[in-house]
Biopython code that builds the backbone (N, CA, C, O; Angstrom):
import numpy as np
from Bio.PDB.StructureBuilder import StructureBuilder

atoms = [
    (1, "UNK", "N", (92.196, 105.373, 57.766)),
    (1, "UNK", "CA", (92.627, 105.255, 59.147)),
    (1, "UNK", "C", (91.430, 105.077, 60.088)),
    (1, "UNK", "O", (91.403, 104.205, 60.957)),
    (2, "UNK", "N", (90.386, 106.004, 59.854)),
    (2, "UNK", "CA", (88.886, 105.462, 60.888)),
    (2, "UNK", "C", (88.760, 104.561, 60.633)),
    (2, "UNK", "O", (88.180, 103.911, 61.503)),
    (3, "UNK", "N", (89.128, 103.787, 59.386)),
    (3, "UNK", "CA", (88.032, 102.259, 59.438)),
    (3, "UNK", "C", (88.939, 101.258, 60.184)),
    (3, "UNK", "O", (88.510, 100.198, 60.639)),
    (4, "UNK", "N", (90.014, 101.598, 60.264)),
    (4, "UNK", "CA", (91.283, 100.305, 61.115)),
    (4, "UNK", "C", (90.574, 100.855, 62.543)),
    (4, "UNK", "O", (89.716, 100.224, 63.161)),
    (5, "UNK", "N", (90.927, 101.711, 62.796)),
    (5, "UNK", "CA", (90.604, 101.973, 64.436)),
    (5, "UNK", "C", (89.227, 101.717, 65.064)),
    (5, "UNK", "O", (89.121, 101.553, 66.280)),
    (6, "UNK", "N", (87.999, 101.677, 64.101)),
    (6, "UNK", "CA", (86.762, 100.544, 64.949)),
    (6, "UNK", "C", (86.930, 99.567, 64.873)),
    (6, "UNK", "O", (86.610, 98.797, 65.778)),
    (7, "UNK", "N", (87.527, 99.158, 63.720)),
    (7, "UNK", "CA", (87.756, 97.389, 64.037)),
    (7, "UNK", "C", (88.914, 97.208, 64.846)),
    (7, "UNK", "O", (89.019, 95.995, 65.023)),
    (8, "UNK", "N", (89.814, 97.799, 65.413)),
    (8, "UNK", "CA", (90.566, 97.785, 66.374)),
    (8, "UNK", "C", (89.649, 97.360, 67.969)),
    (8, "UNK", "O", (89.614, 96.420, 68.763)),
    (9, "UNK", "N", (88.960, 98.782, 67.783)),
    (9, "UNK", "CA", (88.274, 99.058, 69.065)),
    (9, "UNK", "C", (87.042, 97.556, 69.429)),
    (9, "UNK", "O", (86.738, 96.950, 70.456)),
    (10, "UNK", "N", (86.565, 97.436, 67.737)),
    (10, "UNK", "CA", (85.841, 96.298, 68.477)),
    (10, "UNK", "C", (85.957, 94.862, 68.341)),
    (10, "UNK", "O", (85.144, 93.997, 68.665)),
    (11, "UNK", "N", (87.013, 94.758, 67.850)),
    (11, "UNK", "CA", (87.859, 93.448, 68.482)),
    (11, "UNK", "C", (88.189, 93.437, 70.014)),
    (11, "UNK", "O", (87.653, 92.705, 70.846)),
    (12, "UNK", "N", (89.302, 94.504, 70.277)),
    (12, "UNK", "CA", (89.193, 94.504, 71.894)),
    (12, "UNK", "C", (88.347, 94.528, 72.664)),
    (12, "UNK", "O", (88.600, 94.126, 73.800)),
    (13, "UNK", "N", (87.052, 94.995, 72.350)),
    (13, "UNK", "CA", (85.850, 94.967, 73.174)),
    (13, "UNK", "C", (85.594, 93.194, 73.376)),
    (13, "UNK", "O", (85.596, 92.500, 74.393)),
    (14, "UNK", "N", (85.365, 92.823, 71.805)),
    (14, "UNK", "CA", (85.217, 91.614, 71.537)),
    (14, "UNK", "C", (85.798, 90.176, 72.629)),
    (14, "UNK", "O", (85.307, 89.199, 73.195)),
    (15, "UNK", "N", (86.963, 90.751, 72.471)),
    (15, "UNK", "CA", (88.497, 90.236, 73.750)),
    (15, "UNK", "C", (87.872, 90.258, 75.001)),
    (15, "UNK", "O", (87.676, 89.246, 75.675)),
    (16, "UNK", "N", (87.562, 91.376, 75.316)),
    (16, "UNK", "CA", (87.273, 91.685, 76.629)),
    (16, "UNK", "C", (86.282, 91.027, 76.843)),
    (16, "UNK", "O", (86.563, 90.169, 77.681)),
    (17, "UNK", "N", (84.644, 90.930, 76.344)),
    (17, "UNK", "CA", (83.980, 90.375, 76.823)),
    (17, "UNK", "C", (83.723, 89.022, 76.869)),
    (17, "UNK", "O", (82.836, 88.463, 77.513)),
    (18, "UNK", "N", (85.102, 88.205, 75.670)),
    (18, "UNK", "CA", (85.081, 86.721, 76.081)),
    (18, "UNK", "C", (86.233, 86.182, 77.219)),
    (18, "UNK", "O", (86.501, 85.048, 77.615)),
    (19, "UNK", "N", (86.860, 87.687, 77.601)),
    (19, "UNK", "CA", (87.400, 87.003, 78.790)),
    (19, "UNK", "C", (86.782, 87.065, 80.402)),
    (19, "UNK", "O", (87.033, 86.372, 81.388)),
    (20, "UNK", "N", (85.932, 88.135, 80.206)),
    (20, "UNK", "CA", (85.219, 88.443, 81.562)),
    (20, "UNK", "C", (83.666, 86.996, 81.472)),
    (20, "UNK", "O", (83.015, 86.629, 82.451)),
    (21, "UNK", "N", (83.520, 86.589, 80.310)),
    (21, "UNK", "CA", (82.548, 85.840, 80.366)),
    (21, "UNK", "C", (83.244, 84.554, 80.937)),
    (21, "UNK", "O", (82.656, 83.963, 81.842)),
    (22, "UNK", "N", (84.429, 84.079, 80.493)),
    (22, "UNK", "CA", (85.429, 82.775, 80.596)),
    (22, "UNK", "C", (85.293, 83.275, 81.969)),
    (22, "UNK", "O", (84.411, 82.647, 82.554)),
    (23, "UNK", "N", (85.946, 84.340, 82.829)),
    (23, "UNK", "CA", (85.920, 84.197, 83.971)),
    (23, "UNK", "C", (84.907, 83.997, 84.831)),
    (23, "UNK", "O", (85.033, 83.257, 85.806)),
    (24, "UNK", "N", (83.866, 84.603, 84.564)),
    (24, "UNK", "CA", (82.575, 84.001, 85.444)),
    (24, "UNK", "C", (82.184, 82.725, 85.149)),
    (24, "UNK", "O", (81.772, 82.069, 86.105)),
    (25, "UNK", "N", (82.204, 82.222, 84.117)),
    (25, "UNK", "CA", (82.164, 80.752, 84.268)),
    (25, "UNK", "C", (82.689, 79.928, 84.724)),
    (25, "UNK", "O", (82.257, 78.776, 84.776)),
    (26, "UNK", "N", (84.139, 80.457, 85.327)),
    (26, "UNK", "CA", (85.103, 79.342, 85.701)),
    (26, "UNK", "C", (84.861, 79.734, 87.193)),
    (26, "UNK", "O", (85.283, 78.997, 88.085)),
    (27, "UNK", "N", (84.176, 80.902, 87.478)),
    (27, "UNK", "CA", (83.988, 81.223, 88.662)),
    (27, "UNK", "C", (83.124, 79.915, 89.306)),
    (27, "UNK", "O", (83.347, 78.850, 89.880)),
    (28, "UNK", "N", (82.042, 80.684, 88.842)),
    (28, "UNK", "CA", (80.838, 79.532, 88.957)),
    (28, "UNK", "C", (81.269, 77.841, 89.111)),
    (28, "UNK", "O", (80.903, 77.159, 90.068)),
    (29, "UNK", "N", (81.902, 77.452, 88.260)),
    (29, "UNK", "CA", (82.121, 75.552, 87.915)),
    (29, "UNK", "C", (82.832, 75.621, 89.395)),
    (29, "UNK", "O", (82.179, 75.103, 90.301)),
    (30, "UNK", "N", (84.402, 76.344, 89.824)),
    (30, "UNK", "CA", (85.134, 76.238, 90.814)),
    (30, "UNK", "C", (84.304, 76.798, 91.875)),
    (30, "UNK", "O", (84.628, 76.141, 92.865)),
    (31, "UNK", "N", (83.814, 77.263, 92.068)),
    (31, "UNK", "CA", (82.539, 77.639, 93.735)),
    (31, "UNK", "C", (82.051, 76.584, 94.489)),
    (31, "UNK", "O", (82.001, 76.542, 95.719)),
    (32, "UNK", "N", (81.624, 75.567, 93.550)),
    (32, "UNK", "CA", (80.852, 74.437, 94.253)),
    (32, "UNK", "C", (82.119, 73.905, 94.618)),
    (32, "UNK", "O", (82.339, 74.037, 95.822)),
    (33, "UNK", "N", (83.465, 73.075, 93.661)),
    (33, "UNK", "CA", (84.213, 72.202, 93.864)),
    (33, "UNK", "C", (85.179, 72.754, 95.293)),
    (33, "UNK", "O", (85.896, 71.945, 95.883)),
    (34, "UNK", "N", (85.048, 74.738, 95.895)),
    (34, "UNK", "CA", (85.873, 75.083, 96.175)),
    (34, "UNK", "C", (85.032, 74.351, 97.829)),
    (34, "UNK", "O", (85.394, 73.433, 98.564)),
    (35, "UNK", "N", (83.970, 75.168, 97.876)),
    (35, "UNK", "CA", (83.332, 74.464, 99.319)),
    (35, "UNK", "C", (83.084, 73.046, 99.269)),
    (35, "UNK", "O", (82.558, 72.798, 100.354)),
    (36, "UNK", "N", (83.162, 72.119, 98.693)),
    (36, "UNK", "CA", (83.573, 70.825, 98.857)),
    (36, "UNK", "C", (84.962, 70.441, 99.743)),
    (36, "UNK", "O", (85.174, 69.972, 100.860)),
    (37, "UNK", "N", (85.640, 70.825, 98.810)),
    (37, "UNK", "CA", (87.121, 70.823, 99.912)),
    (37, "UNK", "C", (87.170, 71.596, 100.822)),
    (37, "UNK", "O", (87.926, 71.390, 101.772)),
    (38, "UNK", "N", (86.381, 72.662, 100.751)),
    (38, "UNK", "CA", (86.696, 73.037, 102.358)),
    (38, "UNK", "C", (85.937, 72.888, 103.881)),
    (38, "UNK", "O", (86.238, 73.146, 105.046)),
    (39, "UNK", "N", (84.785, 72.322, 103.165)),
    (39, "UNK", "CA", (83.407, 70.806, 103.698)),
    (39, "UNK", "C", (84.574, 70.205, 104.485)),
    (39, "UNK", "O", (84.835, 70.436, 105.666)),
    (40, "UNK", "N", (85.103, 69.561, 103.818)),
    (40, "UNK", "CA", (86.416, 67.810, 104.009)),
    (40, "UNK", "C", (87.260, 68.288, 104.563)),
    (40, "UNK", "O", (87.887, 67.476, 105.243)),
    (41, "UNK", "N", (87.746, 69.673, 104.627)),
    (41, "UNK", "CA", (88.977, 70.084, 105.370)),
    (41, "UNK", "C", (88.523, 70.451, 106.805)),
    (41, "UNK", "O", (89.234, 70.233, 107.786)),
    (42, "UNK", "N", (87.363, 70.991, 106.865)),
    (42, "UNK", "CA", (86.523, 71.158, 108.090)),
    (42, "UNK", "C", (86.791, 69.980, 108.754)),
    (42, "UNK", "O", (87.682, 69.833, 109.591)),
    (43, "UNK", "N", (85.679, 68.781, 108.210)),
    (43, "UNK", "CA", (85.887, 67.452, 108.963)),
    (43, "UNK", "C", (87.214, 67.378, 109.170)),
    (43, "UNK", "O", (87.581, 67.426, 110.344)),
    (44, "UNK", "N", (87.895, 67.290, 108.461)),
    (44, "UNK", "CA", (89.283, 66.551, 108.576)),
    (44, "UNK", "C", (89.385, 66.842, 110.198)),
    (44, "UNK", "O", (89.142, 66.177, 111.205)),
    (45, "UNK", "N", (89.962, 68.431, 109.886)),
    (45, "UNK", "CA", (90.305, 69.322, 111.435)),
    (45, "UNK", "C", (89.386, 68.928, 112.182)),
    (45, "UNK", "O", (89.963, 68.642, 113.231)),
    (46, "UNK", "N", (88.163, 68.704, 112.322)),
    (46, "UNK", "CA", (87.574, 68.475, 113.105)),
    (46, "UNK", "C", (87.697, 66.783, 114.127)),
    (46, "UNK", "O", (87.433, 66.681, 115.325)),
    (47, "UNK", "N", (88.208, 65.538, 113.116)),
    (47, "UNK", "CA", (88.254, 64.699, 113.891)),
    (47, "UNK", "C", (89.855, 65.068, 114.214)),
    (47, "UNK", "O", (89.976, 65.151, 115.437)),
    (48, "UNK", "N", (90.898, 65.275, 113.652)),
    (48, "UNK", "CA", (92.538, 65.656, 114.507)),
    (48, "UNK", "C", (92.116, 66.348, 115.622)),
    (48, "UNK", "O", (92.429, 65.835, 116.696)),
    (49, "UNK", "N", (91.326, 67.642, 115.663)),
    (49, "UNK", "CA", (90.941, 67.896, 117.228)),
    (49, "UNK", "C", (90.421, 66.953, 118.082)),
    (49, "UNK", "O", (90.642, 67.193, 119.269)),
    (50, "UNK", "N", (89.740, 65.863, 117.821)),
    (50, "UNK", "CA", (88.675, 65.088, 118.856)),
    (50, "UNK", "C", (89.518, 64.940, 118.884)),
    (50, "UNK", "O", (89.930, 65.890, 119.549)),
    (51, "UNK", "N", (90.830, 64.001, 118.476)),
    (51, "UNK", "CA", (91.835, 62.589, 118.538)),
    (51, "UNK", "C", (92.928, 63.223, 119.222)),
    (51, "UNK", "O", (93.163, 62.520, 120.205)),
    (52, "UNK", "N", (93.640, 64.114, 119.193)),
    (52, "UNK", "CA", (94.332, 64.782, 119.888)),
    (52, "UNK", "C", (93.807, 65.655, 121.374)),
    (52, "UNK", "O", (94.668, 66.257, 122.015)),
    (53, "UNK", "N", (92.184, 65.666, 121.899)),
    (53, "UNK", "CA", (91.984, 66.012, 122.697)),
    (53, "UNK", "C", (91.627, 64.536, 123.585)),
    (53, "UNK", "O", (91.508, 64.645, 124.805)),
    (54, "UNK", "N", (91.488, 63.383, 123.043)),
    (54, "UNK", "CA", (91.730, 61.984, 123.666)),
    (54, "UNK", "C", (92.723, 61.402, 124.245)),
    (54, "UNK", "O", (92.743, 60.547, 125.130)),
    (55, "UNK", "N", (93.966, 62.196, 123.393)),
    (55, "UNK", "CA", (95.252, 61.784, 123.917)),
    (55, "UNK", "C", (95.369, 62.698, 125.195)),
    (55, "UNK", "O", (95.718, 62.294, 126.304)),
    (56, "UNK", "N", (95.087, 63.758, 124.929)),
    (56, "UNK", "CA", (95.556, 64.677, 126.338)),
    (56, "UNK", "C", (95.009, 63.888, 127.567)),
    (56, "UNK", "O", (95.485, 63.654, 128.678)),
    (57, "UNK", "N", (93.715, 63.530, 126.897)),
    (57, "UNK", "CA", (92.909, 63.287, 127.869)),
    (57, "UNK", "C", (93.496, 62.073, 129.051)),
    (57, "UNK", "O", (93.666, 62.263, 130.256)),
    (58, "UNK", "N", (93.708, 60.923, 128.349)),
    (58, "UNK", "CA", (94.562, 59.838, 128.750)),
    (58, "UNK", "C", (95.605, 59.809, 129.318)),
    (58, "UNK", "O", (95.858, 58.957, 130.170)),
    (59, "UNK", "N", (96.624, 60.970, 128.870)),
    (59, "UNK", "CA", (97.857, 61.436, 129.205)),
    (59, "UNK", "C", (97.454, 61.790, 130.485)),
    (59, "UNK", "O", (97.966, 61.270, 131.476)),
    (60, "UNK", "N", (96.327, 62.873, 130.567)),
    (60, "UNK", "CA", (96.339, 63.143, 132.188)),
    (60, "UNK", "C", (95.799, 62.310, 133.219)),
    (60, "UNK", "O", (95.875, 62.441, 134.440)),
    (61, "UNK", "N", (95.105, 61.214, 132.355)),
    (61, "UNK", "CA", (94.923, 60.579, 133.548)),
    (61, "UNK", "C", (95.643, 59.262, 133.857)),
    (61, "UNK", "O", (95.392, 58.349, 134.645)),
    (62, "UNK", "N", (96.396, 59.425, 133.176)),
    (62, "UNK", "CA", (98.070, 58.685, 133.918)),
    (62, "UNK", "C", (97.618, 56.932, 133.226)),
    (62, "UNK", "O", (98.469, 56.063, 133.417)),
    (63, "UNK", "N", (96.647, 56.627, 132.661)),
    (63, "UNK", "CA", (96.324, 55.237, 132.292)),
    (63, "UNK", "C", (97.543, 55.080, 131.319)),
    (63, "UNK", "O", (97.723, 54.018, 130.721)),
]
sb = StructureBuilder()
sb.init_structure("model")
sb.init_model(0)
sb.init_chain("A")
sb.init_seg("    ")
for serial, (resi, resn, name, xyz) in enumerate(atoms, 1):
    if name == "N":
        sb.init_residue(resn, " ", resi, " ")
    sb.init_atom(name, np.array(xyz, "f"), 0.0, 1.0, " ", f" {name:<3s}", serial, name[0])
structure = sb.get_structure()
């Protein structure tokens, strides 16, 4: 019975540390790709504000 229960124990260890490793790696790859899109989503919002503060603009001045 001791000898099932370390190889129990260190398989799950085993488990564990290839899933906490998978996760920091996927951390890492998705970090860069995540501030990319949110770079482009910036701009985006940023020209719909100019373009919608052009229209007001026009609107008020009755042209």
């Amino acid at each position: 019975m001791i000898i099932f229960s370390w190889a129990i124990g260190l398989l799950a260890l085993t488990i564990f540390i290839i899933s906490i490793s998978a996760m920091f790696i996927s951390f890492f790859v998705t970090r860069k790709k995540v501030y990319k899109v949110r770079n482009t989503l910036t701009q985006i919002n940023g020209d719909v504000t100019d373009r919608l503060n052009s229209i007001r603009l026009i609107k008020s001045s009755g042209t």
